[in-house]
C-alpha positions as MATLAB code, in Angstrom:
seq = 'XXXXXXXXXXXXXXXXXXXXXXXXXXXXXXXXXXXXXXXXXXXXXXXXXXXXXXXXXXXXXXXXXXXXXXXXXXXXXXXXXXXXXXXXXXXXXXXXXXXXXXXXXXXXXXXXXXXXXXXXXXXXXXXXXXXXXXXXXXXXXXXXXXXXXXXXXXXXXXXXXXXXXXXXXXXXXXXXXXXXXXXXXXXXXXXXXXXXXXXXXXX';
ca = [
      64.810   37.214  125.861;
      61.384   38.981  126.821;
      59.728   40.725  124.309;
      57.339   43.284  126.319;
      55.515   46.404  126.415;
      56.725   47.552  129.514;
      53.748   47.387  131.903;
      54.701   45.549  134.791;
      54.753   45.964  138.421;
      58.012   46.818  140.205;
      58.494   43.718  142.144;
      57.395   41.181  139.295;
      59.380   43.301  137.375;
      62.506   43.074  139.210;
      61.915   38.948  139.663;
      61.421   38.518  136.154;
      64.184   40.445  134.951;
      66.633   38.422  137.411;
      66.721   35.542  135.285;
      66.927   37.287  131.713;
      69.655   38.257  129.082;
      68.074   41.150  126.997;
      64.954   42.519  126.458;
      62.754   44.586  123.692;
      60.583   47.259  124.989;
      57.927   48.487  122.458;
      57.931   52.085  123.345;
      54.614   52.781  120.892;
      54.991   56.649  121.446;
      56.024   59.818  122.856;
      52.990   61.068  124.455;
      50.577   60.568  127.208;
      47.700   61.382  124.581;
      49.017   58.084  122.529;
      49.032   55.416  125.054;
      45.823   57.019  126.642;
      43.571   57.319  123.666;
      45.155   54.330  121.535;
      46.997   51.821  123.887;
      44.611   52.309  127.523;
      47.330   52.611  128.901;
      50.181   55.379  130.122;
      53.780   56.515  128.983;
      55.410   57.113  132.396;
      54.922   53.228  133.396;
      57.096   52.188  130.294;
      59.721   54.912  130.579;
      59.941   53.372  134.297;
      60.528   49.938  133.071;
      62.950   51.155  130.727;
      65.048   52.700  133.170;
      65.129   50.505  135.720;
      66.435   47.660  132.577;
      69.269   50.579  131.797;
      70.054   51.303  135.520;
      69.161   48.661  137.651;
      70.086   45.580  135.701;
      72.231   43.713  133.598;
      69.413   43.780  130.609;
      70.942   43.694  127.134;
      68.389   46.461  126.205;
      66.753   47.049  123.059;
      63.657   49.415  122.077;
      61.387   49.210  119.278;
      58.881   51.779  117.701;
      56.558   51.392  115.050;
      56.073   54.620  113.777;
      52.561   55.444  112.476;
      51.511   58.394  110.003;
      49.993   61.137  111.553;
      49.837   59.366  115.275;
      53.631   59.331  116.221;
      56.144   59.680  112.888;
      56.644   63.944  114.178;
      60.292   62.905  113.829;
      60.983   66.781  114.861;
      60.075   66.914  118.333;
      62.626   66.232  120.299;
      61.833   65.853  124.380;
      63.272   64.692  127.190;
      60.752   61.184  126.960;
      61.532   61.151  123.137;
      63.098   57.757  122.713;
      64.661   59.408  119.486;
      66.651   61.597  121.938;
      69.963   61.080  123.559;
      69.041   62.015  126.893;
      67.147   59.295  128.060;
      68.578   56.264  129.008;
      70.302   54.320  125.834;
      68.782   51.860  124.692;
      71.757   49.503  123.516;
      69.702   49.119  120.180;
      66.808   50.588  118.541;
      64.433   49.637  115.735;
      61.620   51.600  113.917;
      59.130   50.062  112.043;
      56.701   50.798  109.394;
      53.409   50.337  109.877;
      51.031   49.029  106.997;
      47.269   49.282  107.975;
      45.487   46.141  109.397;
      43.637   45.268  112.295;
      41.411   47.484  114.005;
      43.471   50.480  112.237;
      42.780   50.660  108.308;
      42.441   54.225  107.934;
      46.345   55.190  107.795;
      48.472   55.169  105.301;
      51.764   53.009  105.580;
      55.044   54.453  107.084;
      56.936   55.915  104.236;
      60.159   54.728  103.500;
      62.018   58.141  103.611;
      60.402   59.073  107.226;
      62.121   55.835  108.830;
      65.343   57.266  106.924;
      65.071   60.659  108.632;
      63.839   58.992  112.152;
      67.080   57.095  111.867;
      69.622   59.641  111.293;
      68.191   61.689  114.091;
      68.692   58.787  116.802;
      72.128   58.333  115.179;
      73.200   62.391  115.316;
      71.426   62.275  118.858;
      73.962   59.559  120.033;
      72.248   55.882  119.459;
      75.014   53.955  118.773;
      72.885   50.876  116.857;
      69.829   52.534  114.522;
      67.945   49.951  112.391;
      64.758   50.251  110.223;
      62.442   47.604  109.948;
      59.101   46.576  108.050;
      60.869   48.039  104.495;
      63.091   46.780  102.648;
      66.050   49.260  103.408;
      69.854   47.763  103.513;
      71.460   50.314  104.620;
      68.972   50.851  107.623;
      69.295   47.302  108.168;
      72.883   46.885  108.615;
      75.581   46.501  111.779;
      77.674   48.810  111.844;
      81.321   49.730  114.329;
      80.147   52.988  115.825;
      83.259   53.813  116.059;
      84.469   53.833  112.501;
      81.298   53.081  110.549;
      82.830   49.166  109.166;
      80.265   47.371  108.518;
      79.828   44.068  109.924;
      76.462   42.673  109.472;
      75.236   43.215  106.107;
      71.026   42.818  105.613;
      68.613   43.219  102.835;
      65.477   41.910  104.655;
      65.553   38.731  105.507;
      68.741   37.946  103.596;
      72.254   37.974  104.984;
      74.668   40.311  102.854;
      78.013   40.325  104.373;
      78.971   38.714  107.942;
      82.638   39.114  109.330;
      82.174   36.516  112.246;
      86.110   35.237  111.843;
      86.994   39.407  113.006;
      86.789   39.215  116.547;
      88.019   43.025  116.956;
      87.432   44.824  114.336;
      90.596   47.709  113.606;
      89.231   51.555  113.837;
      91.590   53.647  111.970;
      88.746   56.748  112.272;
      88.823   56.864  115.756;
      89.775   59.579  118.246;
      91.396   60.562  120.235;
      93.867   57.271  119.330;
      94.582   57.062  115.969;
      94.142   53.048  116.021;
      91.855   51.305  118.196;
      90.505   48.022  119.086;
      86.414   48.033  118.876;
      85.005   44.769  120.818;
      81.445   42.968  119.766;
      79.279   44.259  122.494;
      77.593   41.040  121.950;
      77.655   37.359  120.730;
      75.321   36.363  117.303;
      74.527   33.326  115.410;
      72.043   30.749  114.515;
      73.072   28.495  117.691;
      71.468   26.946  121.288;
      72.723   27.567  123.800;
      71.999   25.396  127.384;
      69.990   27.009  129.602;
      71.101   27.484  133.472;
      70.648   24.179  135.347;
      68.700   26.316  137.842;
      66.353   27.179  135.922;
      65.271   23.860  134.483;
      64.679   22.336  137.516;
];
């Protein structure tokens, strides 16, 4: 898995991502000003990177975004490079974190609780199928949830593991529709396991 920011060249990029299972792309804002003034760096390169791991690959794809008062928490706006929006490419699951001052950054406050809330329900309504908060200790922002029917099946409390259904391979949607019953597969595999790694790439 490569954790990244998203600024890489587009022919590294496409030999890197050959040989990897998911990613996390830090998308730090929604602005040009942010990534100029704060990061040095610039927005379009890491929207780039993001769609060519949504279009052009096989990427598990997940996006995080730590959301800092007064910088890039405006949990209104709503653009087409908003990664809070719909209509950019979907991220297959997105975090937002708190941010608690430290570093070269002391003068901000730390991420309230209820802003993460609100930043969450507006990538859910918008269409993000997997919303989670993170940095606060929030349950229900922390759990995995059907998006069909809304069943939980990972239950979190920060670092602790709630509930876990691993024995329900397919998990019944009786909410569903069109079909009154339908049959909701794990997009994905989880557990605290190894697995081998391609002999290809250990050689």
């Amino acid at each position: 898995m490569a954790v990244t920011a998203g600024y890489v060249c587009p022919a590294p990029r496409a030999e890197f991502y050959r040989r990897i299972d998911a990613a996390n792309v830090d998308l730090k804002a929604f602005t040009d000003r942010f990534y100029r003034e704060l990061c040095a760096g610039d927005l379009a390169t890491v929207l780039d990177t993001r769609l060519f791991l949504r279009e052009q690959t096989k990427v598990w794809l997940e996006v995080t975004t730590l959301l800092i008062p007064g910088e890039n928490d405006s949990v209104r706006r709503a653009g087409p490079d908003d990664s809070l929006d719909a209509r950019q490419p979907r991220p297959e699951c997105r975090t937002l974190f708190g941010f608690h001052a430290d570093f070269r950054m002391r003068d901000k406050p730390p991420t309230s609780p209820e802003t993460l809330t609100r930043a969450r329900h507006i990538a859910i309504g918008n269409g993000l199928r997997y919303v989670y908060t993170g940095n606060v200790r929030d349950e229900t922002g922390g759990n995995t949830n059907c998006a069909n029917c809304g069943t939980r099946l990972v239950g979190r409390d920060c670092y602790e593991i709630t509930a876990l259904e691993p024995h329900r391979r397919r998990i019944i949607c009786i909410a569903a529709a069109p079909v009154p019953r339908c049959l909701c597969r794990r997009p994905g595999r989880w557990g605290n396991r190894r697995l081998p790694l391609d002999d290809e790439i250990t050689r």
